[in-house]
GUPAPA-983292 format. One record per residue: residue in one letter; z, x, y of N, C-alpha, C in turn. Coordinates in steps of 0.2 Angstrom, whole numbers. Each point is the difference from the previous one (the first is absolute). Layout:
<atoms>
- A/Z/X/Y/Z/X/Y/Z/X/Y
...
</atoms>
This chain:
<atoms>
- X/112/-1047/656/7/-3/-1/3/4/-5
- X/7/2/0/3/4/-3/5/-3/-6
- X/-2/1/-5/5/-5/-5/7/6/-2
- X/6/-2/1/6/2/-2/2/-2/-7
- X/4/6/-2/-1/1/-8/8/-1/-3
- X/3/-5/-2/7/0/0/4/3/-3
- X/7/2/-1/2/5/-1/0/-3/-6
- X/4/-5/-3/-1/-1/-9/-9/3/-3
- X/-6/-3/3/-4/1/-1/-1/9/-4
- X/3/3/6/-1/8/1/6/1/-7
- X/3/-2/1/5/2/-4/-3/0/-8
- X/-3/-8/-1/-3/-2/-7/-6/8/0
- X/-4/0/3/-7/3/0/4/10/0
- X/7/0/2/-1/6/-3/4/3/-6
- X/2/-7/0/4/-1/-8/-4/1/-7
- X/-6/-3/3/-8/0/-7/-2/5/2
- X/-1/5/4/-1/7/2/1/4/-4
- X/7/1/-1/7/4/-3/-2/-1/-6
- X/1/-9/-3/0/-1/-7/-8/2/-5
- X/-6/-1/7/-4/6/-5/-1/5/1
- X/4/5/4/1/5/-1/3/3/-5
- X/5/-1/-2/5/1/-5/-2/-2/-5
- X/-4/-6/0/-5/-1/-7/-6/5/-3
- X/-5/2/5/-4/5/0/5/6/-3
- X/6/1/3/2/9/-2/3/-3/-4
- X/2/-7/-5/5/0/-7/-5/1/-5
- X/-8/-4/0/-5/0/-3/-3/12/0
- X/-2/1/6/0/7/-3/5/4/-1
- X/6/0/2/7/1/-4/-3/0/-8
- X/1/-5/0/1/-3/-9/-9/5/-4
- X/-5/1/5/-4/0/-5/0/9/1
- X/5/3/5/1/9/-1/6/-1/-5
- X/6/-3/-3/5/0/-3/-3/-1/-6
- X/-6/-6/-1/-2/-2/-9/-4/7/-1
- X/-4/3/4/-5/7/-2/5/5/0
- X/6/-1/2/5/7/-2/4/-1/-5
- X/1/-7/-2/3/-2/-7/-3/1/-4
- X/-7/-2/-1/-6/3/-5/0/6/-1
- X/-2/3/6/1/9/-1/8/2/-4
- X/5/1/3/5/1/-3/-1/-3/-8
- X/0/-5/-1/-1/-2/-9/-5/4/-3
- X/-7/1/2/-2/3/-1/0/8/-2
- X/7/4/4/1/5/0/6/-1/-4
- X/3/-3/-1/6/-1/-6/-3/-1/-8
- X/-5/-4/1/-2/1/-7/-4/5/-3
- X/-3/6/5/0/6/-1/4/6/-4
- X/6/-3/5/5/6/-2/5/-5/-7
- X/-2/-4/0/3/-4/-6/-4/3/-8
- X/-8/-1/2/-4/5/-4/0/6/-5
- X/1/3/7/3/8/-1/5/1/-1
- X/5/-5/3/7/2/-4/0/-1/-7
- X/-4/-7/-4/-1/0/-8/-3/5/-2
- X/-5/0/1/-4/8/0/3/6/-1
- X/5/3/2/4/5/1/5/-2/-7
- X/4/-7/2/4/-1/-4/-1/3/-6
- X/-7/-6/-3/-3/2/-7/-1/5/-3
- X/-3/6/5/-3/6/-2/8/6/-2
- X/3/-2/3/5/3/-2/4/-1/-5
- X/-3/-4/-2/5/-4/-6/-5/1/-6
- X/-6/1/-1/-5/-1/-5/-3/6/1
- X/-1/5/5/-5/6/-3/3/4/1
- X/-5/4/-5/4/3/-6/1/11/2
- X/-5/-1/6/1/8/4/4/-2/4
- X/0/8/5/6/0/4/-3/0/8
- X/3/-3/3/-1/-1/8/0/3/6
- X/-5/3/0/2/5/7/0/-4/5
- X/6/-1/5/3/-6/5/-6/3/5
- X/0/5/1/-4/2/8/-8/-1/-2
- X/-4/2/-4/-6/-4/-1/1/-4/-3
- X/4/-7/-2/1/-6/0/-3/-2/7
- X/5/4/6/0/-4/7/-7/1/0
- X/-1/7/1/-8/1/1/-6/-5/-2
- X/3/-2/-4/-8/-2/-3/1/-9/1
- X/6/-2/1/3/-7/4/-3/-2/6
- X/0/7/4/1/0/10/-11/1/-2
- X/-4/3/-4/-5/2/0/-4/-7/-3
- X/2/-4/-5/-1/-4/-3/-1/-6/6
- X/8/0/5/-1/-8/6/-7/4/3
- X/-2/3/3/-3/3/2/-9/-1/0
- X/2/1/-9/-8/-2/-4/-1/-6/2
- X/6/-4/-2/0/-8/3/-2/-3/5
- X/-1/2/4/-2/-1/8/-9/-3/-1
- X/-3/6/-3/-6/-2/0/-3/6/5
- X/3/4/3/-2/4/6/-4/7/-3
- X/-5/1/1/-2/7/-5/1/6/3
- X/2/0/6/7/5/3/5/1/0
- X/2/-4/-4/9/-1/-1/1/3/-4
- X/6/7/0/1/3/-2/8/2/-3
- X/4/1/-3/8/5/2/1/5/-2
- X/2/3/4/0/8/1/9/0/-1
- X/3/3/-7/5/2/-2/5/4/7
- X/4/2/0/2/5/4/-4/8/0
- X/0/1/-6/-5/10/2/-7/-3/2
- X/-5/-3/-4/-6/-4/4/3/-2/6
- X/3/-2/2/-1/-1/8/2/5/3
- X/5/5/-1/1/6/6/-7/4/-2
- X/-5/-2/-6/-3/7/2/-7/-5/3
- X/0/-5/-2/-4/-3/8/3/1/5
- X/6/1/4/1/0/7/-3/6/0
- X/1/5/-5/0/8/2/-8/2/-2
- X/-6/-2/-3/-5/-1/1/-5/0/6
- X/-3/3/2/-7/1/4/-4/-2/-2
- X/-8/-2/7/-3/-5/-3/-5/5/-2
- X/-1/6/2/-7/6/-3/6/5/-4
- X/6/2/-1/3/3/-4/1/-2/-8
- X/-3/0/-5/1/-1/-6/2/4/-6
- X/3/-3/-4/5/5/-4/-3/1/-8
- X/-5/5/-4/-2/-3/-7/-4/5/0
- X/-6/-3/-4/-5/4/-3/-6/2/4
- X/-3/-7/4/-5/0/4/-7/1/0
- X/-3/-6/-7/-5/-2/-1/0/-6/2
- X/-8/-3/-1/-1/-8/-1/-3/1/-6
- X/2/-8/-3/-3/-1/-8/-4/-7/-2
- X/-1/-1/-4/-5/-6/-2/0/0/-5
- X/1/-5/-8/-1/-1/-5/-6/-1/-1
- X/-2/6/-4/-6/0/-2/-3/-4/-7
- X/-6/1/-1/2/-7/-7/1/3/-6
- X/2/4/-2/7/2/-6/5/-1/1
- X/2/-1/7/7/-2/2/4/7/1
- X/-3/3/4/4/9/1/-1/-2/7
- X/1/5/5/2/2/7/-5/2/2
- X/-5/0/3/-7/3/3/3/1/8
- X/-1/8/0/5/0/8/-6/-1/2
- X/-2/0/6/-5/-5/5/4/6/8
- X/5/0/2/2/5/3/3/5/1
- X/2/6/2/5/5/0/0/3/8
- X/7/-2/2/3/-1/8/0/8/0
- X/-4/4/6/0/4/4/8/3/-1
- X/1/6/-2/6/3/1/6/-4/-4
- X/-2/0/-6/6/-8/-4/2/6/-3
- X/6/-2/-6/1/4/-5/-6/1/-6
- X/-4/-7/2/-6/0/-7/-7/5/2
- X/1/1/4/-6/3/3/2/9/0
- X/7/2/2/3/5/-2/0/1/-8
- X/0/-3/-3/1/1/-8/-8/1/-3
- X/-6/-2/6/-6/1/-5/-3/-6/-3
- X/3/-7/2/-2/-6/-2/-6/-3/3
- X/-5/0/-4/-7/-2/6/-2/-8/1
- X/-3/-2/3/-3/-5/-1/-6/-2/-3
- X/0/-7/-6/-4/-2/-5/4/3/-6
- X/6/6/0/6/-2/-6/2/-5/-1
- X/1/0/-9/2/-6/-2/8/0/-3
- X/4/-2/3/8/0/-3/-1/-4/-8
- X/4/3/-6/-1/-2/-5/7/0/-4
- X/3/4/3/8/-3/-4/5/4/10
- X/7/-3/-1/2/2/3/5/3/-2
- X/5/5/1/6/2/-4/0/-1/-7
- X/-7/2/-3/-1/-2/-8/0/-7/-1
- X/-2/-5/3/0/-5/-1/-6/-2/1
- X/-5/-4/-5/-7/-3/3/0/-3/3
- X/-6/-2/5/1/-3/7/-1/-8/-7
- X/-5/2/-4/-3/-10/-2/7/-2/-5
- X/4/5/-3/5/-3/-3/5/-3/5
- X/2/3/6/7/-1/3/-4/-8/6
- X/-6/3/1/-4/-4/4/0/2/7
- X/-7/-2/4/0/6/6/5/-1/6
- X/4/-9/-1/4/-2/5/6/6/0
- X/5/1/-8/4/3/-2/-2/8/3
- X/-3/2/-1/-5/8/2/1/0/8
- X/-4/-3/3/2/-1/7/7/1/2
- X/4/-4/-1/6/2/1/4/8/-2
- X/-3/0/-6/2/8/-3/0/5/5
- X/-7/0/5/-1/2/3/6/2/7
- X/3/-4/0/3/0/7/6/5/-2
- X/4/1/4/6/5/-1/2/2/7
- X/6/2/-1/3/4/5/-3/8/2
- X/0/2/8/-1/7/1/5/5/-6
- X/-6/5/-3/0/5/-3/2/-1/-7
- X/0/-6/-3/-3/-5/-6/-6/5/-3
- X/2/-2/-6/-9/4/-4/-4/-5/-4
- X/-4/-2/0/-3/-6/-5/-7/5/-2
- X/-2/-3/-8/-3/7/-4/-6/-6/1
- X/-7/0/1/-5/-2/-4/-5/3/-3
- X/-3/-4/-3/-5/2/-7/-5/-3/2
- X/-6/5/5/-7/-3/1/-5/4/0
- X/-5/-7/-4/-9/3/0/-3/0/5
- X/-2/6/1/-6/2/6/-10/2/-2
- X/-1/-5/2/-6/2/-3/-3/7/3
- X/-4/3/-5/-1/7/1/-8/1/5
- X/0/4/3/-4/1/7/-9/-1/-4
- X/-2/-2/3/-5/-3/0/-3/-6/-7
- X/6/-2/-2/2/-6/-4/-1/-6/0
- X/-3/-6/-2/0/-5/1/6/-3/0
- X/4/-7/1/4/-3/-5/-2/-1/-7
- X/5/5/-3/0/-2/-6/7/4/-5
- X/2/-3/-4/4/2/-3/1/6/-3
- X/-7/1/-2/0/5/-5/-1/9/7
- X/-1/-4/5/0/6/3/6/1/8
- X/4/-2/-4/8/1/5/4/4/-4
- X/4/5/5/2/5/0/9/-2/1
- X/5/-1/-7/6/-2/1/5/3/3
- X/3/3/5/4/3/4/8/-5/2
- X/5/5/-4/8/-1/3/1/4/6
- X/3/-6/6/0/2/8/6/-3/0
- X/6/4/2/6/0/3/1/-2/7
- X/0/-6/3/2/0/6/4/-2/2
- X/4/7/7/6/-1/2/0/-6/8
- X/4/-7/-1/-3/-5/4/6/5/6
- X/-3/-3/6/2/2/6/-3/-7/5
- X/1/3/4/-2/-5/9/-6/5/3
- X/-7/-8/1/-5/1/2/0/-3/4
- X/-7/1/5/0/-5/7/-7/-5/-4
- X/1/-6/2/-6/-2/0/-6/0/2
- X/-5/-1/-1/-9/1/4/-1/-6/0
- X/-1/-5/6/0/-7/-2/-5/-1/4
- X/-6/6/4/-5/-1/3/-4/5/0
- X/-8/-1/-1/-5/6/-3/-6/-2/2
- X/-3/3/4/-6/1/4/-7/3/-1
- X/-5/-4/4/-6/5/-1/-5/-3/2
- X/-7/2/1/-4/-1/3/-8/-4/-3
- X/-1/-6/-1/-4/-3/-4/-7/-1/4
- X/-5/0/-3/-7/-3/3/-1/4/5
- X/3/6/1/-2/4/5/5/0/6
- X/0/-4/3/7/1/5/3/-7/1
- X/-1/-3/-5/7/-9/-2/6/5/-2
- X/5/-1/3/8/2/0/2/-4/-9
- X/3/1/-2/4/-1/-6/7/1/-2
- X/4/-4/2/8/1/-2/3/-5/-6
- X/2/2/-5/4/-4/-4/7/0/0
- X/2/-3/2/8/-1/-2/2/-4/-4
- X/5/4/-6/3/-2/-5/2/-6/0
- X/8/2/5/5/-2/3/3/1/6
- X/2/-3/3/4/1/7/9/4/-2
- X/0/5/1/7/3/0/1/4/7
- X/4/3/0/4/3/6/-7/4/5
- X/-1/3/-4/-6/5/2/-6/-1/-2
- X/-2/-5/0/-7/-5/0/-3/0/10
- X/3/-2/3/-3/-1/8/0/8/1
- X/4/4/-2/-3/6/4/-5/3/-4
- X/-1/2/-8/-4/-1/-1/-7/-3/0
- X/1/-5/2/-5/-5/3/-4/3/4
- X/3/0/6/-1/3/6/-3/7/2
- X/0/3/-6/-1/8/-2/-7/-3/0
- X/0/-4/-5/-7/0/-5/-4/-3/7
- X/1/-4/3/-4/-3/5/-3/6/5
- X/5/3/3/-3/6/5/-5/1/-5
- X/3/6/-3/-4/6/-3/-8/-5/-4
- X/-1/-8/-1/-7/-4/-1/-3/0/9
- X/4/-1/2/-4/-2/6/-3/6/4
- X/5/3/-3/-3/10/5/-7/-1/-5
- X/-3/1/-7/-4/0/-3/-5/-5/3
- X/2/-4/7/-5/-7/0/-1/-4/-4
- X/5/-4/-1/1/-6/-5/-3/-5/4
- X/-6/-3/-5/-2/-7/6/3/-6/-3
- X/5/1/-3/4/-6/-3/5/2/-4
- X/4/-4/-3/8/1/-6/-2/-4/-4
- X/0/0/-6/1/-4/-6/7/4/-2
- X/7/-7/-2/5/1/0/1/-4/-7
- X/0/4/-5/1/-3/-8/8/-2/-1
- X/0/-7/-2/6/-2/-2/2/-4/-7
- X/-6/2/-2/2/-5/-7/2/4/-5
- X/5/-2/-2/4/1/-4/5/2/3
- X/3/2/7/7/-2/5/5/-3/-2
- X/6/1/-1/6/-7/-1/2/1/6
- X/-2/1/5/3/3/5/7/3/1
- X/8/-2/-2/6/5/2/1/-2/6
- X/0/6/4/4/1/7/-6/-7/5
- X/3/-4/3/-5/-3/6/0/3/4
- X/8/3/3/0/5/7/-6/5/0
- X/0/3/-7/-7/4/1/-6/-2/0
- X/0/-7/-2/-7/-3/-1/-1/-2/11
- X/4/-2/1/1/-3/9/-1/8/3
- X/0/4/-2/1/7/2/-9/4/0
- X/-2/-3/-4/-6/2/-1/-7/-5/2
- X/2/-6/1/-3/-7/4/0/3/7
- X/6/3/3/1/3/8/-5/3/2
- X/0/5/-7/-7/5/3/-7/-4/0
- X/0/-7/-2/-10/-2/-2/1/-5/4
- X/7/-6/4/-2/-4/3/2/0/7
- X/-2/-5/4/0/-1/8/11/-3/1
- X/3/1/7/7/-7/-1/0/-5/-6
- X/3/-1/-2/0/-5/-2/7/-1/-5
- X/3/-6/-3/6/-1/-6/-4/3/-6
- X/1/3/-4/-4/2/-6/4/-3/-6
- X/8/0/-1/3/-2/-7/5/-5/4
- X/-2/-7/-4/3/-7/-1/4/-2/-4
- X/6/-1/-2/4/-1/-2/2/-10/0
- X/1/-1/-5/5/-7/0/5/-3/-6
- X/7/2/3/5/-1/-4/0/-8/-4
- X/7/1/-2/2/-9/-5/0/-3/4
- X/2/-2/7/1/-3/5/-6/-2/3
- X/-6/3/-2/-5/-1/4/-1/3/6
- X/4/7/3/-1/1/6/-6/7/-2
- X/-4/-1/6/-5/8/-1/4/4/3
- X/-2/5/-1/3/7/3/-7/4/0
- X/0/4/7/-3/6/-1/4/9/2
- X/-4/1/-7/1/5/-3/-3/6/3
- X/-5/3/0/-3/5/2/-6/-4/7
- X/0/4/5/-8/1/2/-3/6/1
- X/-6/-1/4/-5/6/1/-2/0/7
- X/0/9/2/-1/0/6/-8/0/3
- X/2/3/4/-8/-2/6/-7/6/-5
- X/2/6/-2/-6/4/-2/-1/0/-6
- X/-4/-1/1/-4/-2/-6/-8/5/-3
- X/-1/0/-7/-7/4/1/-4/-5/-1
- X/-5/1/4/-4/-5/1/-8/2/-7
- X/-1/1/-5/-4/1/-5/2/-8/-3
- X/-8/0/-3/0/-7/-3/5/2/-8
- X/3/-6/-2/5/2/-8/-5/-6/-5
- X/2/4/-5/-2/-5/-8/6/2/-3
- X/4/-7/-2/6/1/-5/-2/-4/-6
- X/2/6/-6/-3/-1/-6/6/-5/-2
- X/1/-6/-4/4/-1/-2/0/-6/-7
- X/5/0/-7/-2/0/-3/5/-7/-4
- X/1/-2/-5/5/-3/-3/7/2/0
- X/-2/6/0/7/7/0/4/3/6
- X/-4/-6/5/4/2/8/4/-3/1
- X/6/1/1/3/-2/2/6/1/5
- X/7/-6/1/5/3/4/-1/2/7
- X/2/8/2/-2/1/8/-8/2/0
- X/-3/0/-8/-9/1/2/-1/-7/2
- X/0/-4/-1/-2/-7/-1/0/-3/11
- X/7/4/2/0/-4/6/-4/6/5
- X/1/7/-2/-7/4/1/-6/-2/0
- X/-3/-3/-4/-7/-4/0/1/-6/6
- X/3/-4/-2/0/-6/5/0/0/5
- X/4/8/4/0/1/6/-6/1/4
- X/-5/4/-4/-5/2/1/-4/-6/2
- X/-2/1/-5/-2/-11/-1/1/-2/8
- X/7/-1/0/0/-6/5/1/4/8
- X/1/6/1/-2/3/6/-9/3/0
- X/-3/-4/-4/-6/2/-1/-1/9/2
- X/1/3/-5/-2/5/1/-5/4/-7
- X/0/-1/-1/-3/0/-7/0/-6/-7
- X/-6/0/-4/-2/-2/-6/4/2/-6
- X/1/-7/-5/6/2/-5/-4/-1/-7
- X/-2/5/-3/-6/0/-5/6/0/-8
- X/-7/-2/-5/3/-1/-7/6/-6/-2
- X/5/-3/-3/1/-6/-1/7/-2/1
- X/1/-4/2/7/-5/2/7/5/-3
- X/3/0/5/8/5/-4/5/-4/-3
- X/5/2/-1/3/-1/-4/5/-7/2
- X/1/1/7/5/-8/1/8/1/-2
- X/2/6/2/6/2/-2/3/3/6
- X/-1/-1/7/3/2/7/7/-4/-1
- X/5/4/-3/8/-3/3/2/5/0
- X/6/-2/6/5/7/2/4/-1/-4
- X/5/4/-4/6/3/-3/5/3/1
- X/6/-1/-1/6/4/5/6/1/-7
- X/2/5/1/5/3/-5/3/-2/1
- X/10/-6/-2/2/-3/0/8/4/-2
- X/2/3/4/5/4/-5/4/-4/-4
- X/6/2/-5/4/-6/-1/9/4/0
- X/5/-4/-3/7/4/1/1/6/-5
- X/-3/0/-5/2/6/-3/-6/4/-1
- X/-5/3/5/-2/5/4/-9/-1/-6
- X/2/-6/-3/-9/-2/-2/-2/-2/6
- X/-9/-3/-1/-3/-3/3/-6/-5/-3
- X/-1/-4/4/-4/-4/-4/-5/0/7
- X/-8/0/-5/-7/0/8/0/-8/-1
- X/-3/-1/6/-4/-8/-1/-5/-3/4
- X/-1/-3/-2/-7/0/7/3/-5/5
- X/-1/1/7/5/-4/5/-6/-4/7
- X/-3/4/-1/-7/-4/3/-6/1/0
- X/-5/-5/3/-9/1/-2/-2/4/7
- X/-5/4/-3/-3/4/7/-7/-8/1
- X/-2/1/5/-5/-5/4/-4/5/3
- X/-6/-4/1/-6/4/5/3/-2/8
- X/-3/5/2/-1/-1/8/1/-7/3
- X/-6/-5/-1/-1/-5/-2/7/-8/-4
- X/4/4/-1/5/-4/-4/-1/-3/-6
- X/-5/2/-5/-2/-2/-5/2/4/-6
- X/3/-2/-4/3/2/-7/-3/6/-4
- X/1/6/-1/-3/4/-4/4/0/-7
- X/5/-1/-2/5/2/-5/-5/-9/-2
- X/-3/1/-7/-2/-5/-4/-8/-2/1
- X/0/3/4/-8/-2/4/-5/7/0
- X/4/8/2/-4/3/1/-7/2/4
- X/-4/5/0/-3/-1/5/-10/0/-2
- X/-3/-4/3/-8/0/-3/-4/6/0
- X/-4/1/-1/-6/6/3/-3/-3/4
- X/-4/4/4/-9/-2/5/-2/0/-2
- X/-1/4/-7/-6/2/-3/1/1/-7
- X/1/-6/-4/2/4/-8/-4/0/-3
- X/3/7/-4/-5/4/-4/4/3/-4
- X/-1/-3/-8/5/2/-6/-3/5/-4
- X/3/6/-5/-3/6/-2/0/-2/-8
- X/-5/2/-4/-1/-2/-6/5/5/-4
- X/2/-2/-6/4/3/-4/0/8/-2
- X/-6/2/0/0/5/0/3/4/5
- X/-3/-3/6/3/6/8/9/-1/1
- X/1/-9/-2/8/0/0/1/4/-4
- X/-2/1/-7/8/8/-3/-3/7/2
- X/-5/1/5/1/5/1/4/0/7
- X/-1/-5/4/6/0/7/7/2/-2
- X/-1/-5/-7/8/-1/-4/3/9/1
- X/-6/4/-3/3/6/-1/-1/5/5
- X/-1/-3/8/-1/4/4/-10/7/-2
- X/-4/-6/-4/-4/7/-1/-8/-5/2
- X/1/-5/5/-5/-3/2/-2/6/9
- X/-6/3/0/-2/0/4/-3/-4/6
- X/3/2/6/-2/-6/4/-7/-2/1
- X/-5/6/-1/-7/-3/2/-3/-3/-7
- X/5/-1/-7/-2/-5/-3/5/-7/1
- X/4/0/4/6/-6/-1/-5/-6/4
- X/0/-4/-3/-4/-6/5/4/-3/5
- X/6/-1/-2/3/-2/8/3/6/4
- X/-2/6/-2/0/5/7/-7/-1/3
- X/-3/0/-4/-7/-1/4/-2/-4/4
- X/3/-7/-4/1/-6/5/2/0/8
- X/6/4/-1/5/1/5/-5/5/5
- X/-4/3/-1/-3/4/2/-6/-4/6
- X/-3/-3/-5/-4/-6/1/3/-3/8
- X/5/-5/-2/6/-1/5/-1/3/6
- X/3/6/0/-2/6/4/-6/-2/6
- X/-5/1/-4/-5/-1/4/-3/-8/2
- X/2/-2/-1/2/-10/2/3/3/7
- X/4/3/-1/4/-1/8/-3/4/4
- X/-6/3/-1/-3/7/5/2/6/-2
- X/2/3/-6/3/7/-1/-8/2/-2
- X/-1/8/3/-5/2/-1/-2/6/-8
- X/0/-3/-6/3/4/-2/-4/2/-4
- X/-1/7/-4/-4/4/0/-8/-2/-4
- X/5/-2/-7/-3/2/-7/0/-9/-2
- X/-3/-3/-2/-1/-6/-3/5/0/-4
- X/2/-8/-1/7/1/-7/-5/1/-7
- X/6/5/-4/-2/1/-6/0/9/0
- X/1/3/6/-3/7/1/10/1/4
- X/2/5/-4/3/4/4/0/9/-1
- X/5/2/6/2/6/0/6/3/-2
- X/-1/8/-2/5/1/-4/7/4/4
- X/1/-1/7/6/2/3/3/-5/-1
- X/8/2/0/8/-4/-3/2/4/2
- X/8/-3/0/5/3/1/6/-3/-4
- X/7/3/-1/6/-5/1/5/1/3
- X/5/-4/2/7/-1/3/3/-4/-4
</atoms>
């Protein structure tokens, strides 16, 4: 039996309809208007701050005011504020010579260095074909003053910098070289003044070679422009050798370029999404995938505290498309994307705009990634990795990684602990 519903009836029932409709949107109304009055006041009393701030300083200090590093160190200082440890701002000449920048072209000296415990420069590297390799700068030199400045008086942060300069720039240093078949020892370094003229190097950010007899061995620095072809070099010409597996070193990675990190994942994984993204809004995005060929050799990814960035979602990939083992200890936990930010008067400011994720959808910016197998190096073998002068068939987590290796069926020659002495680099 059908009940009819009267028109007052209808009329009442869609009147309390409307009126909690309207109630609904007055209530979230009011509670987007009160968090944007908050904000707003809060951004008033900012610039109220800074406006005293400025006021007083003008009125009471006693030097004179450069207006444009004023702004600069204003626009660098909100920036500090964030909390963001990529947050950066780049002036107007720092940012054109970022846009104009390359990721393997670099402008300067072309060492790597490490304070040593006097607090002097211990290079630890010297870049193939640099201006410091052309001048006769070896590696295990020790920088000790720079343009007649000592490194422990100015200190080695100040010294670093020294270092940098524009193409055809001259910067002087003052370095001990211990003498040929010498111990470290002070009394037996030989003090040599080396004039180098800074120019534009490419960088080497992958170097190869053949461990335990036929385990493949690739380190990579960094991911820059010319990383995957690189890469890709170093992989033929291991597997022409019969490589019955890959150990790929990432510790101490900050990774840089992801493109090229996704570029180099191509060559080692099966289809699949490889780089995840997820902005403020919460939407993921994918960024990179990989195609169908793949090399089918077992992998061991060395990785360490020091992995980080596009290493960090490199290891995870692995990981999660199972294709190999991720030896040595938990990474860094710093996978976020960053985007240049241009502004009106031709600066820019970086920032980080999103988190990269695993395959899986799980967080790597804060979390980082675990090993399969951890295996940490005693203090002694850490500062010789530090300095690049760790041996692999002493490194306990190359070894490991080796070990690894043969977990998954690699047939590989030599027990770990035992290597050979072919290499190469790219």
């Amino acid at each position: 039996m059908s009940r009819k519903v009267s028109l007052g009836a209808a009329v009442s029932a869609a009147a309390i309809a409307a009126a909690v409709a309207v109630s609904l949107t007055y209530r979230y109304s009011m509670g987007k208007f009160n968090a944007k009055v908050a904000d707003v006041n809060e951004r008033q009393a900012m610039y109220t701050k800074l406006s005293e701030i400025d006021q007083k300083a003008r009125q009471d200090y006693v030097g004179k005011i450069d207006e444009s590093a004023l702004t600069d160190g204003i626009c660098a200082g909100y920036l500090a504020g964030l909390g963001d440890s990529h947050a950066q701002y780049l002036s107007p000449k720092k940012y054109r010579a970022y846009l104009n920048a390359t990721d393997d072209r670099n402008i300067g000296v072309g060492i790597q260095t490490v304070r040593d415990s006097d607090g002097n420069m211990e290079i630890i590297e010297v870049t193939k074909g640099s201006p410091a390799e052309k001048s006769g700068i070896k590696k295990g030199d020790t920088i000790v003053a720079v343009d007649g400045k000592d490194v422990v008086r100015s200190t080695y942060a100040v010294a670093l910098n020294m270092l940098e300069g524009s193409a055809g720039t001259k910067v002087r240093l003052k370095i001990l070289r211990l003498q040929d078949g010498s111990v470290s020892s002070a009394s037996q370094t030989e003090p040599l003044e080396i004039t180098v003229t800074r120019g534009e190097y490419r960088s080497q950010t992958v170097q190869y070679s053949m461990v335990n007899g036929n385990a493949a061995y690739i380190k990579i620095s960094r991911f820059d422009q010319n990383t995957a072809t690189d890469f890709n070099n170093a992989v033929s010409t291991l597997i022409r050798r019969r490589a019955a597996g890959i150990v790929i070193d990432l510790r101490g990675n900050s990774g840089a370029n992801v493109e090229t990190a996704a570029s180099v994942l191509d060559t080692l994984l099966p289809a699949g999404n490889t780089v995840i993204s997820r902005g403020k809004d919460g939407r993921t995005q994918v960024e990179y995938t990989s195609h169908s060929n793949e090399v089918e050799v077992p992998l061991g990814i060395l990785i360490n505290n020091e992995t980080s960035g596009a290493a960090e979602i490199f290891a995870a990939d692995i990981r999660d498309f199972k294709k190999g083992l991720l030896v040595g200890e938990k990474t860094a936990g710093n996978a976020v994307k960053t985007a240049a930010v241009p502004l009106s008067d031709g600066s820019a400011m970086i920032l980080s705009v999103a988190d990269y994720l695993t395959v899986g959808g799980k967080d790597l910016n804060g979390a980082g990634v675990a090993a399969d197998i951890n295996i940490s190096l005693g203090s002694e073998q850490k500062a010789l990795l530090e300095r690049n002068s760790l041996s692999p068939s002493k490194d306990a987590q190359v070894q490991a990684a080796v070990s690894a290796l043969i977990r998954q069926g690699a047939s590989v020659q030599q027990s770990p602990g035992v290597s050979s002495s072919a290499s190469g680099t790219d």
